[in-house]
C-alpha positions as CSV (number, residue, x, y, z in Angstrom):
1,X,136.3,-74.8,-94.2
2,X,133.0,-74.5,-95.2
3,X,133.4,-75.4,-98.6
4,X,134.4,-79.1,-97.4
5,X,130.9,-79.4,-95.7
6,X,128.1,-77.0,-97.1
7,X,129.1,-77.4,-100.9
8,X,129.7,-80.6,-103.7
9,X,133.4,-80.1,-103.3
10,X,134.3,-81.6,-100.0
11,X,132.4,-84.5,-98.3
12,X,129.4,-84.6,-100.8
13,X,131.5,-84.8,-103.9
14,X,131.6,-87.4,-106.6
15,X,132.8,-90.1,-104.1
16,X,129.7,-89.9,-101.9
17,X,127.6,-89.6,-104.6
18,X,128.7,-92.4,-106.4
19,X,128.7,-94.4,-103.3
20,X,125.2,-93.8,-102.1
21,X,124.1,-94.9,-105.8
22,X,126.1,-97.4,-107.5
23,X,128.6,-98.8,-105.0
24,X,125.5,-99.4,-102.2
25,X,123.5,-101.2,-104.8
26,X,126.5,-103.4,-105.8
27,X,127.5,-104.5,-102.3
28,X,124.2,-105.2,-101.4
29,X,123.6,-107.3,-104.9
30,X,127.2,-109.4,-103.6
31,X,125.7,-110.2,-100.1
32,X,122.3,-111.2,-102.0
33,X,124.4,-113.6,-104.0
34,X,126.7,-114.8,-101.3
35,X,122.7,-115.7,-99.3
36,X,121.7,-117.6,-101.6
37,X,124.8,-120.0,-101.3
38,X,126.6,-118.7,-104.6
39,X,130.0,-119.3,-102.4
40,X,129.8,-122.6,-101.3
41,X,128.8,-123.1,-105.2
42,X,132.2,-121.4,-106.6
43,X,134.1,-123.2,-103.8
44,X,132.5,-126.9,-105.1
45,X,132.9,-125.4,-108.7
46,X,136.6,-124.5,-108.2
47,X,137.2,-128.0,-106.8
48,X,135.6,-129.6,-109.6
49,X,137.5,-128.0,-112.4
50,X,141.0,-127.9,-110.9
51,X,141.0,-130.7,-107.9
52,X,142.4,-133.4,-109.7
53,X,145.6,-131.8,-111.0
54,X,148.9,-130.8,-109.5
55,X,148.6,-128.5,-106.4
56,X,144.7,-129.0,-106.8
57,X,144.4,-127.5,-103.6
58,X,145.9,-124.0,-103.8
59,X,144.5,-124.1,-107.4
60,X,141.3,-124.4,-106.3
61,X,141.7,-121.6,-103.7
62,X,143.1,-119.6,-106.6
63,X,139.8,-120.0,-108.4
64,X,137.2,-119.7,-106.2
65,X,139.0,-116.5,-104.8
66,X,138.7,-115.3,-108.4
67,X,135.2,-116.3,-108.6
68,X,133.9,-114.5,-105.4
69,X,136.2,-111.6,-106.0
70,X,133.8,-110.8,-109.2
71,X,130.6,-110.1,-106.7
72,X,132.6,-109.5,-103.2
73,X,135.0,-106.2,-104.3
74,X,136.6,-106.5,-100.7
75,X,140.4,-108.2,-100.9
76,X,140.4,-108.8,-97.2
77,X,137.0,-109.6,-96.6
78,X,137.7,-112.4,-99.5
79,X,140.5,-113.8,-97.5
80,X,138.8,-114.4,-94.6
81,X,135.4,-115.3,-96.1
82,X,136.9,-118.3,-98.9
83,X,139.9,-118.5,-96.7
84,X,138.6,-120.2,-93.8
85,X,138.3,-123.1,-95.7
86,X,140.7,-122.8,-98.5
87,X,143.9,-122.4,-96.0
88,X,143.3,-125.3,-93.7
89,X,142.8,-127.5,-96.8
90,X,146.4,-126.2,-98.3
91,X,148.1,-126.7,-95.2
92,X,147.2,-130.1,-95.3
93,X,148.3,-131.1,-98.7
94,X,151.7,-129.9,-97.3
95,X,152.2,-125.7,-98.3
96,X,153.5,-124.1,-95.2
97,X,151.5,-122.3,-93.8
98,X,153.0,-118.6,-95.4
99,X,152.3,-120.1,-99.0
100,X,148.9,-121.1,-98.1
101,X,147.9,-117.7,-96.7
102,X,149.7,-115.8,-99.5
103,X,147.9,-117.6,-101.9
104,X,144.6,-116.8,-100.4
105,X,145.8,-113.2,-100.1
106,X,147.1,-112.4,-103.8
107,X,143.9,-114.0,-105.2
108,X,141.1,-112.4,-103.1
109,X,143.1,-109.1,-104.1
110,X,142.9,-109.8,-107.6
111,X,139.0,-109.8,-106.9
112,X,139.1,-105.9,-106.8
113,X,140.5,-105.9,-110.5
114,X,138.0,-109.1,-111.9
115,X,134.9,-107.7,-113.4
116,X,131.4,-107.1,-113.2
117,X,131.9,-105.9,-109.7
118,X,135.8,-105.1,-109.3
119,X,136.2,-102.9,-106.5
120,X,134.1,-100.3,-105.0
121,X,136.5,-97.4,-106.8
122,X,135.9,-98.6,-110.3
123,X,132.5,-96.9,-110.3
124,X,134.0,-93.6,-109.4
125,X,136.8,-94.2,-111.7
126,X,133.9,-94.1,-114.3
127,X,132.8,-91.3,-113.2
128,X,135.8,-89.2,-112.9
129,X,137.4,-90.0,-116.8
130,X,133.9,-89.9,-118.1
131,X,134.0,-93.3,-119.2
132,X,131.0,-95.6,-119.4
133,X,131.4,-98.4,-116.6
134,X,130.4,-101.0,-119.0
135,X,134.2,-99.8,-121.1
136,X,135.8,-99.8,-117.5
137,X,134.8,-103.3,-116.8
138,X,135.6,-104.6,-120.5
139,X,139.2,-102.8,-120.0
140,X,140.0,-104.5,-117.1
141,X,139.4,-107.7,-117.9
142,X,142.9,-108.6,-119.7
143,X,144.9,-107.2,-117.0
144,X,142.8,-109.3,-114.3
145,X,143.2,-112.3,-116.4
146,X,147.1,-111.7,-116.9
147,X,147.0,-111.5,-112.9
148,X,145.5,-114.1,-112.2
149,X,147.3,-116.3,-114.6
150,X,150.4,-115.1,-112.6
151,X,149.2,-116.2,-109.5
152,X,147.9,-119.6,-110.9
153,X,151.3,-120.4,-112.4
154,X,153.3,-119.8,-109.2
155,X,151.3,-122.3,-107.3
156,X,151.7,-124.6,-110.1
157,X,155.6,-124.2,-109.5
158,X,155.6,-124.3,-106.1
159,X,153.5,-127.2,-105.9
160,X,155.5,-129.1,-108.6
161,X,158.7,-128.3,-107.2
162,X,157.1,-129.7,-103.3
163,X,155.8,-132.5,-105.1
164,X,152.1,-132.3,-104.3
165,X,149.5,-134.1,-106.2
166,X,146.2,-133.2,-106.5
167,X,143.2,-134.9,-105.0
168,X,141.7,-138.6,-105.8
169,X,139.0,-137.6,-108.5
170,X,136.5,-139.9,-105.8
171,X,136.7,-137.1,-103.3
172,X,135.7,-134.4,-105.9
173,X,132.4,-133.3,-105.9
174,X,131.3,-134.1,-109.6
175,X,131.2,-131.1,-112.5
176,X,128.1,-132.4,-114.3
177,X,126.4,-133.1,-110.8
178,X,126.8,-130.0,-109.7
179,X,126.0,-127.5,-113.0
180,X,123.3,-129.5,-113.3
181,X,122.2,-129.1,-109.7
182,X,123.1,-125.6,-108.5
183,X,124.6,-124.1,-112.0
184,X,121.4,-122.1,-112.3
185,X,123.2,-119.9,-109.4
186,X,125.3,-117.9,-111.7
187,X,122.6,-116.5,-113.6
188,X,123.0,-113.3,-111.8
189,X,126.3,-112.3,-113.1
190,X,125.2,-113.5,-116.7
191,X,122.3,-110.9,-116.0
192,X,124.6,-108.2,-115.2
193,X,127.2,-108.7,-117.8
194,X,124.7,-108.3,-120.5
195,X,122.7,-105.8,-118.8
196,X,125.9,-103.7,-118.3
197,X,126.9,-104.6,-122.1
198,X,123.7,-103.8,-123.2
199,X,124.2,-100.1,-122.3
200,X,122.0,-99.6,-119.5
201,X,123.0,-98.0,-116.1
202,X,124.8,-99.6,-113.4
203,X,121.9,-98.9,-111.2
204,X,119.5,-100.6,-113.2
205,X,122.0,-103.5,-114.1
206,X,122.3,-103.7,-110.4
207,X,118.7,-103.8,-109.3
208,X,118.0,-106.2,-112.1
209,X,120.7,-108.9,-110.8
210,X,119.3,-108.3,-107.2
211,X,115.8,-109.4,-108.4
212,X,117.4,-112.5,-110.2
213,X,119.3,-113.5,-106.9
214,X,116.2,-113.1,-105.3
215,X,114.4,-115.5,-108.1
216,X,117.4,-117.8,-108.2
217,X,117.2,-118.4,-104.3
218,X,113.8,-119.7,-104.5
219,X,114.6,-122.5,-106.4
220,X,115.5,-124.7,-103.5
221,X,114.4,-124.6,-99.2
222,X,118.2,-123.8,-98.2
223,X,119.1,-121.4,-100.4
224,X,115.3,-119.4,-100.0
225,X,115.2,-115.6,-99.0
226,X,112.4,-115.7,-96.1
227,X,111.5,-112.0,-94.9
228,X,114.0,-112.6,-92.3
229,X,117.0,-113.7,-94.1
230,X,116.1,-110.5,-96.8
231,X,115.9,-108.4,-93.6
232,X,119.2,-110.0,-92.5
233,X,120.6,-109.6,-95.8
234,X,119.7,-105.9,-96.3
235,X,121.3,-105.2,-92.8
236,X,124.7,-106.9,-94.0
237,X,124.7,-104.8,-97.4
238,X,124.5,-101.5,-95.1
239,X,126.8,-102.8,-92.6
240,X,128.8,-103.8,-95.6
241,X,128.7,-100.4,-97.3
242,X,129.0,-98.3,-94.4
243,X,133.3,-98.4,-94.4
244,X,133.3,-97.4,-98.0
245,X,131.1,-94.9,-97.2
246,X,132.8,-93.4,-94.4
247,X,135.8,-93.7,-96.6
248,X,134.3,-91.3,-99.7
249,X,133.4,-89.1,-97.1
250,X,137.3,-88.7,-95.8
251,X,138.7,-88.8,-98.8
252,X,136.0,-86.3,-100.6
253,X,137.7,-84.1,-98.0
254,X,141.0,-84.4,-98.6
255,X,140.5,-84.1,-102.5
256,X,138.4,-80.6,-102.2
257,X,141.6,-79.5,-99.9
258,X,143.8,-80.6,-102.6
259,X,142.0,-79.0,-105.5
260,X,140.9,-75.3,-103.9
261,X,144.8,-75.2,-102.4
262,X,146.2,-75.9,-105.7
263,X,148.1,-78.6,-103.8
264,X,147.3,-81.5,-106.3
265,X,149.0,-79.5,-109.3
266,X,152.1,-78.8,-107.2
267,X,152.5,-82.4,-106.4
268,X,151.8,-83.7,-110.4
269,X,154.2,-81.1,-111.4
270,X,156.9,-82.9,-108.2
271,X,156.3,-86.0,-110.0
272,X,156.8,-84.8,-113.7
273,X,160.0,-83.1,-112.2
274,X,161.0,-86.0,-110.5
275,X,160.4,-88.1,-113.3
276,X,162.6,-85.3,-115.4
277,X,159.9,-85.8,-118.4
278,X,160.6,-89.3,-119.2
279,X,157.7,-92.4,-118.8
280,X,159.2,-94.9,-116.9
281,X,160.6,-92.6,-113.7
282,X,157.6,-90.7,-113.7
283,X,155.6,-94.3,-113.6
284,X,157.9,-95.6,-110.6
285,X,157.7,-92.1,-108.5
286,X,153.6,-92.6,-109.2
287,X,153.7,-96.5,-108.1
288,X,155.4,-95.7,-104.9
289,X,153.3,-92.6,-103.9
290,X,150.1,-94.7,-104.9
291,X,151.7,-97.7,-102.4
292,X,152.5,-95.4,-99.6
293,X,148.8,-94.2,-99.9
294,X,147.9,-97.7,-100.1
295,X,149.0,-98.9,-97.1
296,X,147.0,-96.2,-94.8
297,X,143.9,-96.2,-96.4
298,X,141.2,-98.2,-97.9
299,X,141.5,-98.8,-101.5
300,X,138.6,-96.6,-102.7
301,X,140.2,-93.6,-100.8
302,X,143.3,-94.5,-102.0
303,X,142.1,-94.2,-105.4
304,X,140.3,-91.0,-104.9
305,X,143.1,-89.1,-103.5
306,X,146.1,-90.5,-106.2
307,X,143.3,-89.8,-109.0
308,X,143.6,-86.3,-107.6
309,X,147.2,-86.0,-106.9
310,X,149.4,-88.6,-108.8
311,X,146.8,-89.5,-112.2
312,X,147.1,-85.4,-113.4
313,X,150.9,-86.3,-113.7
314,X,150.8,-88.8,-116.5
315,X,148.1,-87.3,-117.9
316,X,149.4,-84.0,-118.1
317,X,153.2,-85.1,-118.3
318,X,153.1,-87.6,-120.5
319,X,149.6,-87.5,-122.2
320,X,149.0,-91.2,-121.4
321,X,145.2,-91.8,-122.4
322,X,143.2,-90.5,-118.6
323,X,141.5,-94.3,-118.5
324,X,145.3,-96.1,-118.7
325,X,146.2,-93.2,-116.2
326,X,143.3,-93.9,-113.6
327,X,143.4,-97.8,-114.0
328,X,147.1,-97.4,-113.4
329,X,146.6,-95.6,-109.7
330,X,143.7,-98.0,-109.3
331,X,146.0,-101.2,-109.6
332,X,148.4,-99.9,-107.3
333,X,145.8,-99.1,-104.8
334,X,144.6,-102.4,-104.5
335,X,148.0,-104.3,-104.2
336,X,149.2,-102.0,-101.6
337,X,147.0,-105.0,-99.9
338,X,149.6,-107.5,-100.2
339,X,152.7,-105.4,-100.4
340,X,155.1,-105.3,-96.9
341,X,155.3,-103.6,-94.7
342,X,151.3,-103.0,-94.4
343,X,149.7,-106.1,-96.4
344,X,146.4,-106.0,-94.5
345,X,145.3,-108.7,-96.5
346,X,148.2,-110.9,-96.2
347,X,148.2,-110.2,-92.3
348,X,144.4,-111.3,-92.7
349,X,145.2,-114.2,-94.2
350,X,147.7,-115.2,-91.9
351,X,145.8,-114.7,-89.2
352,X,143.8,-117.7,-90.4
353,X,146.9,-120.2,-91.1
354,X,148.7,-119.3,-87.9
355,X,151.8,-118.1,-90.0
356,X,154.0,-114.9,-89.7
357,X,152.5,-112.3,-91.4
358,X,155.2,-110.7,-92.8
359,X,156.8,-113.6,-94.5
360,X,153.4,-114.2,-95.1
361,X,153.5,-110.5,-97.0
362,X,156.9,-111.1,-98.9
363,X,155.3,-114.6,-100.2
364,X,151.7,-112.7,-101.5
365,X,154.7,-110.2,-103.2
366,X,155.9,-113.1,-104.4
367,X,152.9,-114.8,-105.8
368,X,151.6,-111.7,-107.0
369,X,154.4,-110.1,-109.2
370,X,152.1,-109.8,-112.2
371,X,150.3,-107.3,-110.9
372,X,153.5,-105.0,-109.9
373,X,154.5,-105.2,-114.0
374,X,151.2,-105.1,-116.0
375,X,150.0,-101.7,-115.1
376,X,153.6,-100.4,-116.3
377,X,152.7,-102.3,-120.0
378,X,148.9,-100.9,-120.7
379,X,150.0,-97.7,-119.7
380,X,153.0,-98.1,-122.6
381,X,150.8,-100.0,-124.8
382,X,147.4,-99.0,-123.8
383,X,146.1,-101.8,-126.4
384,X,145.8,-104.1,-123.3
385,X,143.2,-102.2,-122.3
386,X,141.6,-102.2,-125.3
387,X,142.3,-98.8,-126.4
388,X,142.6,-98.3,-129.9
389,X,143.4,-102.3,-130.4
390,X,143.4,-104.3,-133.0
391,X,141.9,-108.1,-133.1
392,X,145.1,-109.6,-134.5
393,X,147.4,-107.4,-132.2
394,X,145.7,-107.8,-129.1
395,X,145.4,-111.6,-130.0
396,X,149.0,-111.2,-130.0
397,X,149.7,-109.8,-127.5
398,X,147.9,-111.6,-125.0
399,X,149.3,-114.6,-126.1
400,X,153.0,-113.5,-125.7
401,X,152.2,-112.2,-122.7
402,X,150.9,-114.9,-120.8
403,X,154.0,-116.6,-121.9
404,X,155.6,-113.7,-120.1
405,X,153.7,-114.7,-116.7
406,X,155.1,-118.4,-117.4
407,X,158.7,-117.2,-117.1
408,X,158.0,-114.5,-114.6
409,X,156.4,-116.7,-112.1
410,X,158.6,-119.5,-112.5
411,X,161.1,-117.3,-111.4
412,X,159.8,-115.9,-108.6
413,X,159.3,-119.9,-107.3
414,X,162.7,-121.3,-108.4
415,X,161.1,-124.1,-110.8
416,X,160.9,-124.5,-114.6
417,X,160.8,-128.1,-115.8
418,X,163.6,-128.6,-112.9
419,X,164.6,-126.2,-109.7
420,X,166.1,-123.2,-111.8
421,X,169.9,-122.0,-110.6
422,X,170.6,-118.6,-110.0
423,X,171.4,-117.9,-113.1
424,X,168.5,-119.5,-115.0
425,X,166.0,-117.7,-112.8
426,X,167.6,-114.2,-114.1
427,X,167.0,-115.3,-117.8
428,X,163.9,-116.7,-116.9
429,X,162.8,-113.1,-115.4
430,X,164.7,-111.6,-118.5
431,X,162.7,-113.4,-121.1
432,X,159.5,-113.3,-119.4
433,X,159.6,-109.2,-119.3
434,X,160.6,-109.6,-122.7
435,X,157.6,-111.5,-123.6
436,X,154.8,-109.3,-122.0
437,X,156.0,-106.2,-123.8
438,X,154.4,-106.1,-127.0
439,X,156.4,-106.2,-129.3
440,X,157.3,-109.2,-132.2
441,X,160.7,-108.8,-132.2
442,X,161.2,-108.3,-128.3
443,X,158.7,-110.9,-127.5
444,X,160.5,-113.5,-130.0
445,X,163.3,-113.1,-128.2
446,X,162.4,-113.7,-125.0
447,X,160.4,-116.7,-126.1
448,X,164.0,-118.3,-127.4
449,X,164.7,-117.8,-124.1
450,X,162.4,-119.9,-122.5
451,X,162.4,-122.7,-124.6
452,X,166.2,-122.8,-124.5
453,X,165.8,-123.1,-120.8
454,X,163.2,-126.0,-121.3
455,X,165.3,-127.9,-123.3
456,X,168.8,-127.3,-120.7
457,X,166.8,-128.2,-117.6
458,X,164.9,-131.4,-119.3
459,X,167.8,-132.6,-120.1
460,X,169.6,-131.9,-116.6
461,X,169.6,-136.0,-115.0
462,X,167.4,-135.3,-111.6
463,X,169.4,-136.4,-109.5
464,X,172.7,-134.1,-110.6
465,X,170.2,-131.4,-109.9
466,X,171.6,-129.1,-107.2
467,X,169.8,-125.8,-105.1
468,X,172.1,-123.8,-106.2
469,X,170.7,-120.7,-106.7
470,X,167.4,-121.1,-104.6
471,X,167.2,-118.2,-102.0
472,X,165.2,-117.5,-99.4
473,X,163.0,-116.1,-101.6
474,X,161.6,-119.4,-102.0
């Protein structure tokens, strides 16, 4: 007992550690930003660049979710913050109101994942594999971008196969107008991407961009830090930090108990038994015990205990490379947030649009299928992740597989170039799994796929199409 309380291997482990350094300075440097009216800025921004085309609405909520999840870390507190506005504005183009808060929900969870920030267990995730978080945050860049793409291209579906245009380009705020006026507001996370790259400390690369929000603020009377809004501001970073806190705390607890018992290698060695030696078995019976975890704790405890308990088991098992390991846990973590029964940020979400929250759940599941398949692939081909890649390969293989989302995600919604029948939504699926693993010959195939689909669905007359096929999965 005393070991979890008078010593570094209970509550003042790694986890507190790290959180009293690096994550507090973080958190605080996202409510800095978020003061100084960088939100509002990534909301107008989104609008600008995606407004004016199908589904502009829920494609704009897409992207400004993605934008604010790089400085807020927080998948619920995303929803609610950009999703006060971003839901109402769907609902009114015509998405029911499930779709409009699933779509809020998947993307403000893919904020976790989307460097600089990504979410508050990143940092420890640094620290536990010994990686450099500059090489974390470069790693998880593809995989964010492959989610998000996935998300992206199922509202594009959805909203072609409803019908919904996007908005007049007169009721768009204007892109030149509004770099030119307020574009000096990203500055920040330029300064922290290169300061990070540059291969200084997080610390420092966080006090840095702090000063630069600060500098940044004072360019015009609304946007100004006054000693009252700073005090404000440094109350809402501790207020901010204090759940993850409390959190590190719990779970440095729980991962001393687990480590002086011995319990953590008896359950690595469950799941290598389980799995009967083989990668794929031993990557499900990982998922789901890094889901179950998910859904009861916050995602940085959630990470802390599977890193103790279910990352030894590919590690060890398997000898997958510890960063794919860790970033695979991680992953899982963070969409235990939109996966049913317990989606907290799904529920949070539709909380806001009114909607059932666990239709709401299976629709974010839906949305988000991406991110349910990708850790599977840089764990199997940890090139993805940019371990031991090659320019022309990875090229490659970023290319197929965002190909892979296309078909993926337009079978999830029902909707190619026309509503897909049952059967074309399984070859869809087929060929877009085929195209995310990377391989030439695998991928080629399912690209033949896909095209051959195009061409059979283009040339289906509208009005002989029929819904067969189209579940309630739609």
């Amino acid at each position: 007992m005393q070991n979890t309380h008078l010593t570094t291997k209970g509550i003042y482990s790694t986890p507190i550690q790290v959180s009293s350094t690096f994550i507090f300075l973080f958190l605080l440097f996202g409510v800095i930003l978020i003061k100084t009216g960088v939100g509002q800025f990534f909301n107008d921004l989104a609008y600008a660049l995606t407004g004016r085309f199908t589904g502009g609405q829920a494609k704009a909520a897409v992207v400004a979710s993605l934008m604010q999840g790089m400085v807020s870390g927080s998948s619920v507190a995303n929803t609610v913050g950009s999703g006060s506005f971003t839901i109402p504005m769907m609902k009114k183009a015509g998405y029911k109101p499930e779709f409009a808060a699933a779509t809020e929900a998947s993307a403000s969870t893919g904020g976790q994942i989307m460097p600089p920030i990504m979410g508050a267990a990143a940092f420890i995730m640094a620290m536990y594999t010994e990686t450099p978080y500059s090489f974390v945050m470069l790693a998880a860049i593809i995989p964010a971008l492959l989610y998000f793409s996935g998300v992206f291209l199922g509202v594009h579906f959805e909203s072609k196969k409803l019908g919904i245009v996007g908005v007049p380009k007169s009721e768009l705020p204007s892109l030149k107008r509004l770099l030119i006026k307020r574009g000096y507001l990203i500055l920040p996370l330029v300064v922290i991407f290169y300061t990070l790259l540059s291969g200084r400390t997080p610390m420092r690369a966080a006090l840095i961009a702090i000063l630069v929000s600060f500098i940044v603020g004072l360019f015009q009377r609304e946007t100004r830090l006054t000693p009252k809004k700073l005090i404000k501001a440094f109350e809402e970073g501790a207020r901010t930090a204090l759940p993850v806190i409390a959190a590190c705390g719990s779970a440095g607890i729980i991962v001393g108990v687990v480590v002086q018992t011995g319990l953590g290698s008896r359950i690595a060695n469950g799941v290598i038994a389980l799995g009967s030696g083989m990668i794929i078995p031993t990557l499900f019976f990982t998922m789901v015990a890094s889901l179950i975890l998910g859904m009861g704790l916050p995602t940085t405890a959630n990470y802390i205990v599977t890193a103790s308990m279910a990352a030894p088991a590919l590690v060890l098992g398997l000898d997958v490379p510890v960063l794919a390991a860790h970033m695979f846990v991680f992953y899982f973590g963070i969409v235990a947030d939109i996966t049913p029964p317990v989606s907290l940020a799904a529920y949070a979400g539709a909380g806001l649009a009114r909607a059932n929250p666990f239709k709401t759940g299976l629709t974010a599941f839906k949305l988000a299928t991406a991110a349910y398949i990708i850790p599977y692939i840089f764990v199997i081909h940890p090139e993805l992740i940019l371990i031991g890649a090659e320019s022309s390969s990875l090229t490659l293989s970023v290319i197929t597989a965002l190909l892979g989302m296309v078909g993926i995600s337009s079978s999830m919604i029902g909707y190619f170039a026309r509503k897909a029948l049952w059967w074309e939504r399984w070859l869809l699926f087929a060929g877009g799994m085929s195209l995310i693993i990377p391989n030439l010959y695998v991928s080629l195939a399912g690209f033949i796929v896909l095209v051959s689909i195009y061409i059979v669905q283009i040339r289906r007359p509208k009005d002989e199409q029929k819904d067969t096929g189209l579940t309630a999965a739609q």
